[in-house]
matplotlib code that plots the C-alpha trace (Angstrom):
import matplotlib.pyplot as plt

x = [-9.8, -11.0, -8.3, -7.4, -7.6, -6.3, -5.8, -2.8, -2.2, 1.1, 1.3, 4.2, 3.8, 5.5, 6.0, 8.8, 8.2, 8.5, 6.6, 5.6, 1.5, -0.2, -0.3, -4.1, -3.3, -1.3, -3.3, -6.0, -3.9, -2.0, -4.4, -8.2, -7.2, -3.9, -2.4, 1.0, 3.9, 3.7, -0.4, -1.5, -3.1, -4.3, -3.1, -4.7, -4.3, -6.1, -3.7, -6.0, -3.1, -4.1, -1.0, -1.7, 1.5, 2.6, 3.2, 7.4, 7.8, 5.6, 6.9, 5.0, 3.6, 4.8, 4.0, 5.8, 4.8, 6.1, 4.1, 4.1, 1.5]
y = [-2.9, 0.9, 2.7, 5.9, 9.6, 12.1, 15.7, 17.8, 21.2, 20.9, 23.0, 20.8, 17.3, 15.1, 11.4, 10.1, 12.5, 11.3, 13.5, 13.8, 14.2, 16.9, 16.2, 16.0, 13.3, 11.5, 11.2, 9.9, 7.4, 6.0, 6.0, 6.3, 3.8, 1.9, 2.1, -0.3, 0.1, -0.6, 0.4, 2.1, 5.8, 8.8, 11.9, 15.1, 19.3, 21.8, 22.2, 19.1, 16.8, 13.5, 10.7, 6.9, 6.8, 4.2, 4.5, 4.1, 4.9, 5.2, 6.3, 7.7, 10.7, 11.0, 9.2, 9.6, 8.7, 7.5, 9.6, 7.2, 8.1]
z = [8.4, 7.0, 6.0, 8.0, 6.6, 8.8, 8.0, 8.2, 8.1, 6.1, 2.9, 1.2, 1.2, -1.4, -1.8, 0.1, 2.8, 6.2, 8.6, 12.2, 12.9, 14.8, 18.4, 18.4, 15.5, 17.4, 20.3, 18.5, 16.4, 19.4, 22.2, 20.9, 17.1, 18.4, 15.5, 14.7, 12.9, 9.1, 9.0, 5.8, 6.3, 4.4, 4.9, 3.2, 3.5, 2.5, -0.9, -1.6, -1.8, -0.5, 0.0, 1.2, 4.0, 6.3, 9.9, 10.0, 13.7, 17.0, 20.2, 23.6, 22.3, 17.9, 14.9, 12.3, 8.7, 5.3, 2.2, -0.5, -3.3]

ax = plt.figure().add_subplot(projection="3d")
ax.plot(x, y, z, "-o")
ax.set_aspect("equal")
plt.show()
């Protein structure tokens, strides 16, 4: 499986963060990719700050992500 990079426009991201996606992100990661619980992703800004995360917590309409490196 390819690994997901999304972008986010989030000026301070750190590892350890847990953050909640854009809701044009999370459409497209729950409905259009189905994404699950415990999936590896890539998030990046525009501070070029790029962090592998994993999905922690999906509900109806949020993701919300775990910034690890």
């Amino acid at each position: 499986m390819r690994l997901i990079r999304l972008y986010q426009d989030l000026d301070n991201l750190y590892t350890g963060a847990t953050i909640t996606l854009s809701e044009s992100a999370n459409h497209k990661l729950i409905n259009v990719l189905r994404v699950k619980p415990q999936q590896s992703i890539e998030i990046f800004n525009t501070n070029h700050q790029c962090f592998l995360g994993v999905i922690t917590k999906i509900t109806k309409k949020t993701v919300h992500v775990l910034l690890k490196s």
